[in-house]
MARPA-648334 format. One record per residue (C-alpha): x, y, z. Coordinates in steps of 0.2 Angstrom, whole numbers, padded with zeros to 4 digits, always signed. Layout:
// MARPA-648334
XYZ ...
This chain:
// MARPA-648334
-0699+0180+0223 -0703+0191+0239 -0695+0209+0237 -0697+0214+0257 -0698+0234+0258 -0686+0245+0268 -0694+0245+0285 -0701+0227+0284 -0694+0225+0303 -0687+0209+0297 -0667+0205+0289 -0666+0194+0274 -0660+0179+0269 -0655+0177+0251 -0652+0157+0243 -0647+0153+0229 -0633+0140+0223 -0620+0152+0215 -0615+0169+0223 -0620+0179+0204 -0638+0170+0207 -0639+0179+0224 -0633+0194+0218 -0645+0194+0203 -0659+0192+0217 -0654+0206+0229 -0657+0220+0214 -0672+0217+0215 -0674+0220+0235 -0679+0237+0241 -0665+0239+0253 -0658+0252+0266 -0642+0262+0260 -0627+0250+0261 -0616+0252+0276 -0600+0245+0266 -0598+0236+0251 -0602+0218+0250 -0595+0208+0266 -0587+0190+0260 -0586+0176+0277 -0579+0166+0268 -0562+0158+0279 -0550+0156+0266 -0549+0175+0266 -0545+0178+0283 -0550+0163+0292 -0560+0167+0310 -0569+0182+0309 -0566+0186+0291 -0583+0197+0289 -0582+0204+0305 -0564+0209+0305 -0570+0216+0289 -0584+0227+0295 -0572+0232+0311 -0555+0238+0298 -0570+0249+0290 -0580+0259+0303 -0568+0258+0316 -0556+0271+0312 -0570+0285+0309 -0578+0281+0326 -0562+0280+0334 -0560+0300+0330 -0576+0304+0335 -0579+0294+0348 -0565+0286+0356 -0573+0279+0374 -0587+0269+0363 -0571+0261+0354 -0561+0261+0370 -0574+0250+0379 -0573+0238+0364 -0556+0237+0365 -0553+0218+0368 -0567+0212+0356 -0560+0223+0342 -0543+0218+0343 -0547+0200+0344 -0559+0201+0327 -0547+0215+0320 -0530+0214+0323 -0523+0227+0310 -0534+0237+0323 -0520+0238+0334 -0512+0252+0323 -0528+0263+0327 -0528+0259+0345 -0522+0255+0360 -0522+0241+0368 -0523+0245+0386 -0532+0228+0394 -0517+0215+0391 -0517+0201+0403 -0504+0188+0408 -0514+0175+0396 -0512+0188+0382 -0495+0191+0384 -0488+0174+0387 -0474+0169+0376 -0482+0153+0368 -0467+0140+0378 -0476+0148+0394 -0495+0149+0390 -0502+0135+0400 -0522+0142+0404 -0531+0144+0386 -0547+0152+0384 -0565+0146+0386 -0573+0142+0369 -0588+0152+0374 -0577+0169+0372 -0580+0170+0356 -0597+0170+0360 -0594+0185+0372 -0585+0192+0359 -0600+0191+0345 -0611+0200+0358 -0596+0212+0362 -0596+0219+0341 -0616+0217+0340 -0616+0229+0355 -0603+0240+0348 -0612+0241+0330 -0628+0245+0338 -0621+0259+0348 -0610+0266+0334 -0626+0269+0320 -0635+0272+0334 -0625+0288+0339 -0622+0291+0317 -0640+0296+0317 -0641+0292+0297 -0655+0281+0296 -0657+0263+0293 -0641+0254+0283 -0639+0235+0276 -0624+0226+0279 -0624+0212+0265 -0614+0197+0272 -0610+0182+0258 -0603+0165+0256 -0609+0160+0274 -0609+0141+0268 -0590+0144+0269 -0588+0154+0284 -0580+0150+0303 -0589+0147+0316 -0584+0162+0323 -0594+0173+0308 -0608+0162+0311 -0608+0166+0330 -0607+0182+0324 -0620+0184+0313 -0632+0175+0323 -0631+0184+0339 -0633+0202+0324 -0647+0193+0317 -0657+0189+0336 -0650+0208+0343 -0652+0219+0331 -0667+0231+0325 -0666+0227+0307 -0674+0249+0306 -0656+0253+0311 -0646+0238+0302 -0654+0226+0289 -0643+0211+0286 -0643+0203+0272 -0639+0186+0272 -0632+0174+0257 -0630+0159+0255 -0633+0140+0248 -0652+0135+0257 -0640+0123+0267 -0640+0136+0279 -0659+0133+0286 -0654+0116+0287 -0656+0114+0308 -0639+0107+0314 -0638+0089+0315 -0636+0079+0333 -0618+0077+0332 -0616+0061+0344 -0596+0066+0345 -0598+0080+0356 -0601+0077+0377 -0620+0075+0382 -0623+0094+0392 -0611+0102+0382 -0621+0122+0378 -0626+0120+0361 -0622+0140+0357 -0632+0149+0345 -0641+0142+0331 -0640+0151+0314 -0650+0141+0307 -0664+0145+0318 -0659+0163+0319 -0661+0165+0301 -0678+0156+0300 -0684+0167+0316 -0677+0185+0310 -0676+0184+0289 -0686+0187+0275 -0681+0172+0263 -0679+0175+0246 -0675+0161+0236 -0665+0167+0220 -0666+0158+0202 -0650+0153+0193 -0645+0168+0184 -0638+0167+0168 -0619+0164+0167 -0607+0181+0162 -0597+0178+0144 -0584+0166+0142 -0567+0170+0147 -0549+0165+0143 -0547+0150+0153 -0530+0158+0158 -0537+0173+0164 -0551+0163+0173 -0537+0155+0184 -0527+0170+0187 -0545+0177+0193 -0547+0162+0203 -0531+0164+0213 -0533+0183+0214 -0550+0179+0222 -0539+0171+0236 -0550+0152+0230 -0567+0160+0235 -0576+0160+0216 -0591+0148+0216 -0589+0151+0197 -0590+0130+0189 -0583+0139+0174 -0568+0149+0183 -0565+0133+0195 -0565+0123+0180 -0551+0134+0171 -0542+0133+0186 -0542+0113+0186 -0536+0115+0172 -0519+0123+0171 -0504+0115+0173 -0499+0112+0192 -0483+0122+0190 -0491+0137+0184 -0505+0133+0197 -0492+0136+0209 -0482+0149+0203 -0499+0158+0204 -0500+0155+0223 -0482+0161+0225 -0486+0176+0219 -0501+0180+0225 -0494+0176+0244 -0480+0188+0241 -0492+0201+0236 -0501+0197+0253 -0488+0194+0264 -0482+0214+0257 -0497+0221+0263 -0493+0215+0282 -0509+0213+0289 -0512+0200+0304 -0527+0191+0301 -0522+0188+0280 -0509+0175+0294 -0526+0164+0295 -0534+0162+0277 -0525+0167+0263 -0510+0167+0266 -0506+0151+0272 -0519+0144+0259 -0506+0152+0245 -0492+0144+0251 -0499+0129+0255 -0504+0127+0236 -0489+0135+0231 -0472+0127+0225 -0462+0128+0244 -0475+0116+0254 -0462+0108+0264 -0453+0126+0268 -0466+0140+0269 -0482+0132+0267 -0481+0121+0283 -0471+0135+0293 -0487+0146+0287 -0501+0134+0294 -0491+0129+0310 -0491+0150+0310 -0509+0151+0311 -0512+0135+0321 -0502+0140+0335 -0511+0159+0333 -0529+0150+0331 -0526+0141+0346 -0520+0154+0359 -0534+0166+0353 -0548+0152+0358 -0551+0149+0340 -0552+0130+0341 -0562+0126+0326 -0548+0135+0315 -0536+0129+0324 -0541+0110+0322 -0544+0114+0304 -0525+0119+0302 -0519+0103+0314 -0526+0093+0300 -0522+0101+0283 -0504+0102+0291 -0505+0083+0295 -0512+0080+0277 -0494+0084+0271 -0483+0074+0282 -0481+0056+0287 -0476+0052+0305 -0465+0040+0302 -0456+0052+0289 -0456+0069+0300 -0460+0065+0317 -0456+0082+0323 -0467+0090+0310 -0482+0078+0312 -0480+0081+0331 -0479+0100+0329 -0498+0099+0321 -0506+0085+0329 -0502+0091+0350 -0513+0105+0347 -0528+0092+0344 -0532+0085+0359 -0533+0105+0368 -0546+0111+0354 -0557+0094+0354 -0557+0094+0372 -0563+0113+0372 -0577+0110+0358 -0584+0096+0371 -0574+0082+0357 -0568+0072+0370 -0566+0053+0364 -0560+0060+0348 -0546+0067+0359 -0542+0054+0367 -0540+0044+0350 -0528+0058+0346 -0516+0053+0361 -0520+0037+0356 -0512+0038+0338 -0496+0049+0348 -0492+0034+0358 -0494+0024+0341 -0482+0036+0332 -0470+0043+0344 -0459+0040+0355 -0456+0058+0359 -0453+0060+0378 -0465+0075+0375 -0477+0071+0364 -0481+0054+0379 -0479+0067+0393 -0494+0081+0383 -0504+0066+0377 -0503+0057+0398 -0508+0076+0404 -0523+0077+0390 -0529+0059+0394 -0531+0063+0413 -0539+0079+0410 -0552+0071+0400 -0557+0059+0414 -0557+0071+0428 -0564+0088+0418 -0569+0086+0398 -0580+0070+0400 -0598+0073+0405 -0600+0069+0425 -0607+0053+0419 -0592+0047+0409 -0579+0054+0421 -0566+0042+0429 -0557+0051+0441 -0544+0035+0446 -0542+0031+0430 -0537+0052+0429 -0526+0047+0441 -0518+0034+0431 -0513+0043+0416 -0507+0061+0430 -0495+0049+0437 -0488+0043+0420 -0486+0061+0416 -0478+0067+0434 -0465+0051+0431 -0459+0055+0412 -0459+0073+0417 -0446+0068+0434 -0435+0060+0419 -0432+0078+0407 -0413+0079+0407 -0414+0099+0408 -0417+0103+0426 -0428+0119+0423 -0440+0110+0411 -0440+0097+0425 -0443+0108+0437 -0459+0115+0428 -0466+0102+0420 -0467+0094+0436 -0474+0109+0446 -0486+0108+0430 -0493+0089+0431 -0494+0091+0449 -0506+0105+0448 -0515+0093+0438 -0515+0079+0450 -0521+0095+0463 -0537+0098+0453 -0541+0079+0450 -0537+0077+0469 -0550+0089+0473 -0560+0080+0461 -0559+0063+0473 -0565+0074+0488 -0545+0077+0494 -0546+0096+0497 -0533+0095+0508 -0519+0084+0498 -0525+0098+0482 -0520+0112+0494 -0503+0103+0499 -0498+0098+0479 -0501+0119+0475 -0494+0125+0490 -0478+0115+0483 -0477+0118+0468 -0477+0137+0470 -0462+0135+0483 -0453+0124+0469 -0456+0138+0457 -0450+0152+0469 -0435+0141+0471 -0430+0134+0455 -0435+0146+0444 -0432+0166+0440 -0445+0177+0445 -0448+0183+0430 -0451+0165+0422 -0468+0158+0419 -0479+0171+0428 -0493+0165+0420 -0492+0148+0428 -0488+0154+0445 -0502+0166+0446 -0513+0150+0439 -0507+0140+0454 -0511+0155+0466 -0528+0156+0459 -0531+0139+0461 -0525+0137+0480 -0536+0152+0481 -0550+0139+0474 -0546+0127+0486 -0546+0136+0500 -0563+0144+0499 -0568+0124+0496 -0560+0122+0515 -0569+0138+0521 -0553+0148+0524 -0561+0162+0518 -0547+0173+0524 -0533+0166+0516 -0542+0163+0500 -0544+0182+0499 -0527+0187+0502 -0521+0173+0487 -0534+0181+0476 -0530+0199+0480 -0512+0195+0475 -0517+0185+0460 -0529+0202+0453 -0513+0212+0458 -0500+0204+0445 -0514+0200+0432 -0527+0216+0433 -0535+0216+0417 -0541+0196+0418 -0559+0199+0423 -0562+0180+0427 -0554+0185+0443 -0565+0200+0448 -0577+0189+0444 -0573+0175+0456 -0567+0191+0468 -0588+0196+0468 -0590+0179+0472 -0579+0177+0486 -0583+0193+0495 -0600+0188+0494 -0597+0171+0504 -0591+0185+0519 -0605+0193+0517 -0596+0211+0509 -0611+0214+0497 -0605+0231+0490 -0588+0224+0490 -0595+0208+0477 -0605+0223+0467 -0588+0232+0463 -0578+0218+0458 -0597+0212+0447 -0594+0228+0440 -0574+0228+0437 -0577+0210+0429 -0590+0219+0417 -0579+0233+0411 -0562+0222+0407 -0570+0212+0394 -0584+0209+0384 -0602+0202+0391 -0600+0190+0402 -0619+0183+0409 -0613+0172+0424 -0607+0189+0429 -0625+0201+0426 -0633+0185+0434 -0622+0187+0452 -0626+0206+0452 -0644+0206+0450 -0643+0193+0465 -0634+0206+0474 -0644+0220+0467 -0659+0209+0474 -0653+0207+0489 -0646+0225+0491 -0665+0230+0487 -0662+0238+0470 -0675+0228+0462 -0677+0236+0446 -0655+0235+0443 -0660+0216+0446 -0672+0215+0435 -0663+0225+0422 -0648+0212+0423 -0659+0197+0422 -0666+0203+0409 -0649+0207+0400 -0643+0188+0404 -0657+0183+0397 -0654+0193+0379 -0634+0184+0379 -0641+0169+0383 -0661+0165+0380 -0655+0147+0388 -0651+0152+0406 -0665+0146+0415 -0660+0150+0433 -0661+0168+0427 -0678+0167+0423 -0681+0158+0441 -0677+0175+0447 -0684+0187+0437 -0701+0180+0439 -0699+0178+0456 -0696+0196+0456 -0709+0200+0444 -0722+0191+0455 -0715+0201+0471 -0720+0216+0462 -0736+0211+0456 -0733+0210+0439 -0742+0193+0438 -0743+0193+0418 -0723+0195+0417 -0722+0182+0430 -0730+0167+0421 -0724+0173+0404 -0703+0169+0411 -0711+0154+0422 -0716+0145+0404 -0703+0152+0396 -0689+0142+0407 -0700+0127+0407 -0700+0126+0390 -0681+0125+0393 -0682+0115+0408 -0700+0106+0409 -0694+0099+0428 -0687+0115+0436 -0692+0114+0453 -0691+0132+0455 -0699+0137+0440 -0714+0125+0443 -0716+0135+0461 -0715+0152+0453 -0732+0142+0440 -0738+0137+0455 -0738+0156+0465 -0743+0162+0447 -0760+0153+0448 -0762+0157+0467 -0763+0173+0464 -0775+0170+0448 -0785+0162+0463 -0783+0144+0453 -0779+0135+0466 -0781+0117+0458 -0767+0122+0446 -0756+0130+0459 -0757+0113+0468 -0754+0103+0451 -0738+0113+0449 -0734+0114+0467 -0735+0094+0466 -0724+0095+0450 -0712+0104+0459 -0711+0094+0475 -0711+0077+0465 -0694+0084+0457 -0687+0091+0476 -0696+0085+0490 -0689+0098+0500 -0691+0115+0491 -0697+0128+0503 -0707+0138+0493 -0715+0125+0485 -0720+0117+0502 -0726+0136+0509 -0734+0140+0493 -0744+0121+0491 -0750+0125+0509 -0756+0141+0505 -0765+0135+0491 -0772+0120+0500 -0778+0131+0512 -0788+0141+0501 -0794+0126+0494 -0803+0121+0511 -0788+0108+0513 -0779+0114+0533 -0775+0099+0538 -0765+0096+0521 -0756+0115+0523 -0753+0109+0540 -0742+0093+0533 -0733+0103+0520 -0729+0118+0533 -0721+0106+0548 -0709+0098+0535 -0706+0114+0531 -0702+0119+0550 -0694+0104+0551 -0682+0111+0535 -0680+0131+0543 -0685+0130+0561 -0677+0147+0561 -0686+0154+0546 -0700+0169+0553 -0709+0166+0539 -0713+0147+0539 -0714+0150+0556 -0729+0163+0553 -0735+0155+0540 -0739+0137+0550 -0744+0148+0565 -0759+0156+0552 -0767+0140+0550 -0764+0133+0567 -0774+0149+0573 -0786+0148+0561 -0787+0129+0564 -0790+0135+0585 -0776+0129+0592 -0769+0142+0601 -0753+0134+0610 -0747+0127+0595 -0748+0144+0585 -0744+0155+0600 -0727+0146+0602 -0723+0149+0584 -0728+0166+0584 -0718+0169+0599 -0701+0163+0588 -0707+0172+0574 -0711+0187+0586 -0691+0185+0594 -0686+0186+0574 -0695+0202+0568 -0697+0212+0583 -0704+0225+0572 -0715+0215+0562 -0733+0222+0562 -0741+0207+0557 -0733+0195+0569 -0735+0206+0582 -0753+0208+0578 -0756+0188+0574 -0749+0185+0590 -0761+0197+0599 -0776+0190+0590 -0771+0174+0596 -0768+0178+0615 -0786+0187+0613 -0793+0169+0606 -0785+0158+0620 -0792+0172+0636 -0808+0170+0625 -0809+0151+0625 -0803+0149+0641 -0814+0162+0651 
């Protein structure tokens, strides 16, 4: 067994079957001083970010006295890991999703948050030991074969990020955990993979595989059990599970009672999503607080994003009921389904889901949720490939008429505004921007008349958002703004609108105008790549080369799988003449993306400029075969074929790319070069003279052009 040394610059892994092996093994390892006690992931304690959360509840405080802004610019990620938080801080960065009463919450959140989240607390961590100055610490983190996917996101992103000289993790587990992730042929081709902790742990650990360590001295089977229910069901112990087992199921689940009642005492939030509801679900009210308890934490799983848990709660509440029995009840937990498969990329499993409601119910809302799902599958959830946007159609329809039947005229009125947003987007979808703009355009005015103003502001700002959508589609640039402006106005703190505010402003040319909203965008929530990658395009073009580098790079350290990020931070690199930099990002993408057209034309510049022409043109070819019409790749083949004693082949590639930008100075230049060097002056000088009309002040046109007006009097006398 390996015993890595403090200062190793690697975190550990410890494996073992039982968690008394593991512990056995980690005495052994010369390890930092502990930053808390022994960190349990296990989910039945406190479901989605159960280590996390536990880590959060014990440095925060301290840091929130000392340093207040670090936790302030947390503030979303630590409440959502956290909750009980909320006593020690305030929450200042609410939005209309947040706040939505449950009967109005009609957007839900990316599944990628979470991911944004994980980076969010790594960051946070980091900065936090980083400012405490007290050397290196190790954060032990067990029982990871049992812990949401939230924890593992979590861990992974801790375990890629940080320097294990300022935190060691260590690691525990089953050796499952190196297992690499099966292909789960259930989940749409194209859907982001997210991080892989499996990978993670092989890349960043020291692996220490601990022997079965000798069991404790037998206990009183009695006490065993009571230990086991204390433990909130997370002892690996055969003997104590065994004891357990064994007692009679009354007294099995008088022990859940009152271990619930001592949790429930303690008020704390996130004990609503493990223990809790695990408690009463074994204890001797299943029918009247267990279910109300997992329908509690569904309902909270799903509007938080956390769609794994939430599934996991849709099913143990279905295990308990039949359909036929308690309709309602088997409703309550199985219309949450077809939301969370259809966010985890699930989406014939959803669709199976609505399925078995039509079996099932005849519930006028239970068909009406189930028609909406089914067409949102088709027209967004499927892969492109698998998309069916009629058929969409089909099941939008069947929702709009149910909903035109709901004998309460205000349910009417907002269902129907509702599905008719969706038959906007699938509308826009078939290439009808015009009939989308019409259907939200309408249902707004239905809303404004139907409806208080103070009902369902999340939908109305949802359907203000989307016109803006459309709009920008249609090019009414204008009218898109002012929808957007009004959206960011009633909802502030959403920073997916700043977001597609940057974006917008950008379209009309406001550069600074896009890099405030970037920036607005980055402080309302967690890290967010899409959004670092618009700014360092505007950084770019702003010519702050080194803020564009710097946000490449950082997209680059949320996501090591966007490639078009490393398109432009070779390209940069190689613009600055850092050659080295530039092939290392240009190999890395394609080991991502062996086609990128881009990325081959970056290889291709690369060996340019290592005057290895032959490859240029091999990756130039590459790059051309995949888009036949990539300028650079066309400007930088003919470069190289030129070089290569190859004019008349520089000369084909640069008039198709003429042909491409005949407005572009620097194609125009480019062909003009070889058409000089080639003598023929008429040709070149006619180019030049655009080019010249382009950049007036351009030294090196001005200069090509003269050389080649000095040519022409010299050849002809």
């Amino acid at each position: 067994m390996s015993t890595p040394p403090t200062g190793s610059g690697r975190h550990v892994l410890v494996t073992g079957s039982l968690r008394r092996d593991r512990a056995a093994a980690r005495t052994a390892l010369a390890l930092p001083r502990p930053l808390l006690p022994e960190v349990s992931a296990h989910r039945r304690l406190r479901g989605p970010y159960t280590a996390a959360g536990t880590v959060l509840r014990a440095v925060v405080p301290g840091a929130a006295e000392r340093w207040p802004e670090l936790v302030a610019a947390h503030e979303v990620e630590l409440l959502t890991a956290a909750p009980e938080l909320r006593d020690r801080m305030r929450a200042t960065r609410e939005t209309l999703t947040s706040l939505a009463v449950p009967q109005e919450r009609t957007r839900f959140y990316s599944r990628w948050r979470t991911l944004r989240i994980a980076h969010g607390l790594q960051e946070f961590l980091a900065e936090l030991l980083t400012r405490q100055a007290a050397g290196p610490r190790a954060l032990v983190v067990e029982d990871l074969d049992h812990a949401d996917p939230t924890d593992l996101e979590f861990l992974s992103v801790l375990l890629r990020r940080t320097d294990p000289a300022l935190l060691t993790v260590v690691a525990g587990g089953t050796g499952a955990l190196l297992d690499p992730p099966p292909l789960d042929r259930a989940v749409e081709a194209g859907t982001p993979l997210g991080e892989n902790l499996s990978a993670e742990l092989a890349r960043h650990c020291a692996l220490v595989d601990a022997p079965p360590a000798p069991p404790g001295e037998a206990v009183d089977e009695a006490d065993a059990a009571a230990r086991y229910v204390a433990g909130d069901g997370t002892d690996d112990d055969p003997a104590v599970l065994a004891a357990y087992r064994a007692l009679p199921v009354r007294e099995r689940r008088e022990l859940h009672d009152r271990r619930a009642a001592e949790l429930a005492a303690l008020g704390e939030p996130s004990l609503d999503l493990g223990a809790l509801p695990y408690h009463l679900e074994h204890g001797t009210d299943v029918g009247g607080a267990g279910l109300p308890a997992l329908a509690k934490a569904m309902d909270a799983c799903m509007l938080l994003g956390f769609y794994h848990a939430s599934l996991e709660f849709c099913r143990r509440g279905r295990s308990h009921l039949d359909p036929v029995a308690f309709p309602q009840a088997w409703w309550h937990f199985t219309g949450k389904m077809p939301t969370s498969l259809s966010a985890l990329g699930r989406a014939d499993e959803a669709e199976a889901v609505c399925q078995e409601v039509r079996v099932h119910s005849v519930d006028p809302t239970a068909h009406l949720q189930c028609a909406y799902a089914t067409a949102m599958l088709y027209t967004r959830h499927r892969s492109p490939d698998r998309r069916d946007h009629e058929r969409a159609l089909a099941w939008i329809n069947e929702a709009i008429a149910i909903a035109s039947l709901l004998p309460d005229p205000r349910q009417r009125a907002f269902n129907t505004v509702f599905h008719n947003n969706g038959l906007a987007l699938i509308e826009a979808h078939r290439g009808r921007p015009q009939a989308a703009l019409d259907l939200v355009t309408a249902g707004l005015a239905e809303l404004d008349r139907d409806l208080g103003a103070d009902e369902h502001g999340l939908h109305r700002s949802v359907l203000r958002h989307n016109r803006s959508t459309v709009l920008t589609g249609l090019g009414r640039l204008d009218e898109a703004l002012a929808d957007l402006r009004s959206v960011i106005e009633t909802d502030p703190n959403y920073p997916e609108y700043h977001f597609d505010l940057g974006n917008l402003l950008r379209r009309r040319g406001d550069e600074e105008g896009a890099l405030a909203a970037y920036e607005t965008a980055l402080r309302l929530g967690p890290p967010f790549p899409e959004v670092y990658y618009n700014r360092g395009d505007v950084r770019c073009s702003l010519g702050d080369v080194e803020g564009a580098l710097a946000d490449f790079g950082y997209v680059l350290v949320l996501d090591p799988g966007f490639v078009d990020a490393y398109v432009n931070r070779a390209g940069l690199l190689l613009d600055e003449g850092d050659v080295a930099g530039a092939e290392r990002d240009a190999l890395a993408g394609l080991a991502l993306a062996p086609e990128n057209a881009h990325l081959l034309a970056v290889l291709g510049r690369v060996h340019a400029e290592q005057d290895d022409q032959r490859s240029a043109i091999e990756a130039f070819d590459r790059a051309l075969r995949t888009d036949p019409d990539l300028l650079a790749a066309l400007c930088g083949r003919a470069g190289a074929a030129y070089r290569a004693g190859a004019p008349e082949a520089a000369l084909a590639d640069l008039q198709h790319a003429v042909r491409l930008a005949p407005g572009d100075p620097l194609v125009r230049f480019n062909r003009a070069y070889v058409l000089l060097r080639t003598d023929r002056w008429e040709a070149a000088l006619a180019d030049l003279d655009i080019a010249a009309e382009l950049l007036p002040d351009d030294e090196d046109v001005r200069a090509a052009r003269d050389e080649c007006l000095a040519r022409r009097a010299a050849t002809t006398g």
